[in-house]
C-alpha positions in Angstrom: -39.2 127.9 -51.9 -36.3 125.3 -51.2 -37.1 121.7 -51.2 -41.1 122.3 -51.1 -40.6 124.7 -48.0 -41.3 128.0 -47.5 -39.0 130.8 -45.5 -42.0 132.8 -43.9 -39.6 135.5 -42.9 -38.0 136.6 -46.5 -41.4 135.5 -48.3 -43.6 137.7 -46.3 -42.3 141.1 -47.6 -42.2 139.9 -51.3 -45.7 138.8 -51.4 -46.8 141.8 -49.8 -44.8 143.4 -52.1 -46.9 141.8 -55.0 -49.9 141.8 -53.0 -49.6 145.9 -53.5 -47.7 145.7 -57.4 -50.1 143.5 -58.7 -53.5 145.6 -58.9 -51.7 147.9 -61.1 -50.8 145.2 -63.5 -53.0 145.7 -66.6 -55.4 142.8 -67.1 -54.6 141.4 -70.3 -51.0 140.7 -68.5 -52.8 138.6 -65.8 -54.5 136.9 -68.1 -51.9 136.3 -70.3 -49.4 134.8 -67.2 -52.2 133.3 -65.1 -51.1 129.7 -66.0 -47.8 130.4 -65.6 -48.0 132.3 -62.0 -50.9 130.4 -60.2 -49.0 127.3 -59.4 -46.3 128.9 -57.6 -49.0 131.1 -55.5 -50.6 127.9 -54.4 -47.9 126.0 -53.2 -46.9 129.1 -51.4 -51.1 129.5 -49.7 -50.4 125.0 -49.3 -47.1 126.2 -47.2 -48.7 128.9 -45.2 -52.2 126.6 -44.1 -49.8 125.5 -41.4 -51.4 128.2 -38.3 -48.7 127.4 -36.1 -45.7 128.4 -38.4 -43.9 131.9 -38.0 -45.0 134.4 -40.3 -47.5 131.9 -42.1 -50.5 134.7 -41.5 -48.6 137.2 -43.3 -47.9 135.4 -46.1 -51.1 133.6 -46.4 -52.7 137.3 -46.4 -50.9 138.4 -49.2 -51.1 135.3 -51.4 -54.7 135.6 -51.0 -54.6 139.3 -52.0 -52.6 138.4 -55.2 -54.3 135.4 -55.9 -57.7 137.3 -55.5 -56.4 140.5 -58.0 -55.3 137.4 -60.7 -58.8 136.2 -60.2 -60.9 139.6 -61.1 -58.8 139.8 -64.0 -60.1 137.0 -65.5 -62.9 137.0 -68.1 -65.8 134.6 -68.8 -64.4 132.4 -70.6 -61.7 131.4 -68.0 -63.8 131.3 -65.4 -65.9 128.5 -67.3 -62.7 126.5 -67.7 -62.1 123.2 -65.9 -58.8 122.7 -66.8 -56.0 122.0 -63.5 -56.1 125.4 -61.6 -58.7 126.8 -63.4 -59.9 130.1 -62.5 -63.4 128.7 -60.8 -61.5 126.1 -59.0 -58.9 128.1 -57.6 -61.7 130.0 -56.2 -64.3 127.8 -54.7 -61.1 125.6 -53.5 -58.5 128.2 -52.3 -60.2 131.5 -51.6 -63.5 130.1 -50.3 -61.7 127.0 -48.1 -59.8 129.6 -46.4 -63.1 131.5 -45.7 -63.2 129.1 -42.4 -59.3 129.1 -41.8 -58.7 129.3 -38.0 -56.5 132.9 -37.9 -59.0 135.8 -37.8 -56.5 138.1 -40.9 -56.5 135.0 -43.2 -60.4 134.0 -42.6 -61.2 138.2 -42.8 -59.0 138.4 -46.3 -59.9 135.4 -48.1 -64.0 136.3 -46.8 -63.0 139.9 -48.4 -62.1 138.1 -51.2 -65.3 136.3 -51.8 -66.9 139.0 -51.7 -65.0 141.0 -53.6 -64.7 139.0 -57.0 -68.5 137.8 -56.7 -69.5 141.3 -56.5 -67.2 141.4 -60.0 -68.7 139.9 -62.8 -67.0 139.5 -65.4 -68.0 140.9 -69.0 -71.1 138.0 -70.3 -74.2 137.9 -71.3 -75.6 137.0 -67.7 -75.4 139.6 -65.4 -74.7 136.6 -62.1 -71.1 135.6 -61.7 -70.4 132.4 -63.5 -69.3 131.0 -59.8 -72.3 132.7 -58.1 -74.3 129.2 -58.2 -71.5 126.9 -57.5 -70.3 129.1 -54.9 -73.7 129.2 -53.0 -74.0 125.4 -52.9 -70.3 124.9 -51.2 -70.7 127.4 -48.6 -73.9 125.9 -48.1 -72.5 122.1 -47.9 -69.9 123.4 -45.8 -72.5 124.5 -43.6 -74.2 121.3 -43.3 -71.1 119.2 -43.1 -70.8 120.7 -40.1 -73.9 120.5 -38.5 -75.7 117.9 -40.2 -74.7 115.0 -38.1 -75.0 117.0 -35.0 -78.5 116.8 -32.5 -77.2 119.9 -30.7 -74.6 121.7 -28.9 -71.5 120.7 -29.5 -68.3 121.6 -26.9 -68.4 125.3 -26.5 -65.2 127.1 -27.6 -64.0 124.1 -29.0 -62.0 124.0 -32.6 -64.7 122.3 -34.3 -67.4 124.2 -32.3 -65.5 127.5 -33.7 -64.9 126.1 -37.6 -68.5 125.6 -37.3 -69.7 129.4 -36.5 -67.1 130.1 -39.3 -68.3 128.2 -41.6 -71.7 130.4 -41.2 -70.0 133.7 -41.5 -69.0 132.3 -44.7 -72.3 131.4 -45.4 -73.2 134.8 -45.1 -70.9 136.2 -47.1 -72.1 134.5 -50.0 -75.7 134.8 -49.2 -75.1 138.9 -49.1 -72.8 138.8 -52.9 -75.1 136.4 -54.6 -78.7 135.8 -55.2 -79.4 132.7 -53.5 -81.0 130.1 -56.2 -84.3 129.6 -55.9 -84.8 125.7 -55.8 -82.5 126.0 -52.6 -84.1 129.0 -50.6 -86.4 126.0 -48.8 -83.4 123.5 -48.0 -81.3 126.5 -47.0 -84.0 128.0 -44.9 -84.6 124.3 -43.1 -81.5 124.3 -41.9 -81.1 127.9 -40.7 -84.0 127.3 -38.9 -82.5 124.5 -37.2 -79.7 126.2 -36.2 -81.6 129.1 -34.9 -83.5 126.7 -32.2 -82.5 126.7 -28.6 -80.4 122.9 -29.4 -77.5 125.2 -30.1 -75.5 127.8 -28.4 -75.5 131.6 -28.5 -72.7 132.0 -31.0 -74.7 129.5 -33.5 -78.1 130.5 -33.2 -76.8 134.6 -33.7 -74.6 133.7 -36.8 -77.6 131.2 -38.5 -79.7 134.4 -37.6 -77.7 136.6 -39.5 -77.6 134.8 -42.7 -81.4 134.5 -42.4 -81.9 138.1 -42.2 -79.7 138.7 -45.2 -81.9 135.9 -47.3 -85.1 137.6 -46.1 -83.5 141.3 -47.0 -82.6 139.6 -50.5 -86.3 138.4 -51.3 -87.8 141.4 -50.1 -85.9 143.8 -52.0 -86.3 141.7 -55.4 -89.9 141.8 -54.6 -89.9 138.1 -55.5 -92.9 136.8 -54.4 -91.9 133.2 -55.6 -89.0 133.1 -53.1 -90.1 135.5 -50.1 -92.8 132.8 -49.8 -90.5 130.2 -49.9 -88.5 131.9 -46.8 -92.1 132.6 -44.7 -93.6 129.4 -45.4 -91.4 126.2 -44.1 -93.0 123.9 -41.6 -91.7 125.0 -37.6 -89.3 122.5 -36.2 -91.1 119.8 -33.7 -89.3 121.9 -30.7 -91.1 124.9 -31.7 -94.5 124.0 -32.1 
């Protein structure tokens, strides 16, 4: 980096480079440098959010690769820090914001990423990822920030219309990694339902379908009879009945 800025061309092939190197890095050695090696990755993923930049995709890629392998090599106890670029922050902040990033290779990596260190959990006494909670209720704000304000259809094949439908993939993501906490199954479903109506386009409805089959799937293979009923049994929108 020179001056805060970032050469895309002659970063690209070093962060690949440690996008590879990095896996092979015993754990206790990730641990040890996290504090000392996450700052500079982040100002590197700050540099790279810019979609229009040459080579920012690359390098965005592999940042979130090596940020994602510093991340599984974390164990409880960081990820139940709050200090400054904490291990659950850097998560839920970096990895998860750039689940809804506009390039398709960044969104598909850091959404690989999500579900890869969820599916993770760290040694604990709790077999759920420490994040597993947290990181439900921000895909599901997300979610709602998008479409809470909205009556309907918005422009179709817009930028917002698209972060939208992104923001539900993400959704998804999350809801397939994680069990889905039970006092939010009904507030979840609500809105799923609302997005499934016919006030909102194809590319809506099928996405906010998809995230409803994988929360049914979930409460039918726990056999949780508590949650499966609180899937079934919400109230039909006014336009349905």
């Amino acid at each position: 980096m020179d001056g805060g800025e970032v050469n895309f061309q002659l970063a690209a092939p070093v962060l690949y480079l440690l996008d590879l190197v990095l896996p092979s890095v015993p754990p206790q050695t990730l641990r040890t440098h996290y504090l000392r090696t996450i700052p500079s990755l982040l100002a590197v993923l700050d540099a790279g959010a810019d979609a229009h930049a040459e080579g920012s995709t690359a390098v965005a890629r592999s940042t979130l690769g090596a940020i994602e392998t510093l991340l599984l090599a974390q164990d409880f106890a960081a990820w139940k820090s709050r200090e400054e670029n904490c291990v659950h922050r850097v998560f839920t902040g970096y990895i998860m914001g750039s689940g809804t990033d506009i390039r398709p290779k960044v969104r598909k990596r850091a959404l690989d990423a999500v579900k890869n260190i969820l599916e993770n959990v760290p040694a604990s006494p709790s077999a759920v990822h420490p994040a597993a909670e947290e990181s439900a209720m921000i895909a599901f704000h997300i979610v709602h920030g998008q479409f809470g304000q909205r009556k309907g259809r918005g422009k179709e094949g817009s930028e917002k219309e698209i972060k939208a439908v992104h923001s539900l993939h993400l959704l998804k993501t999350v809801a397939s990694t994680v069990s889905w906490p039970k006092a939010k199954v009904r507030e979840l479903v609500e809105l799923l339902l609302k997005l499934s109506s016919e006030s909102y386009d194809d590319n809506v409805r099928l996405s906010a379908l998809e995230v409803f089959q994988v929360i049914f799937a979930q409460a039918s293979e726990e056999m949780d009879a508590t949650r499966l009923k609180e899937v079934i049994d919400v109230p039909p929108l006014r336009s349905d009945k």
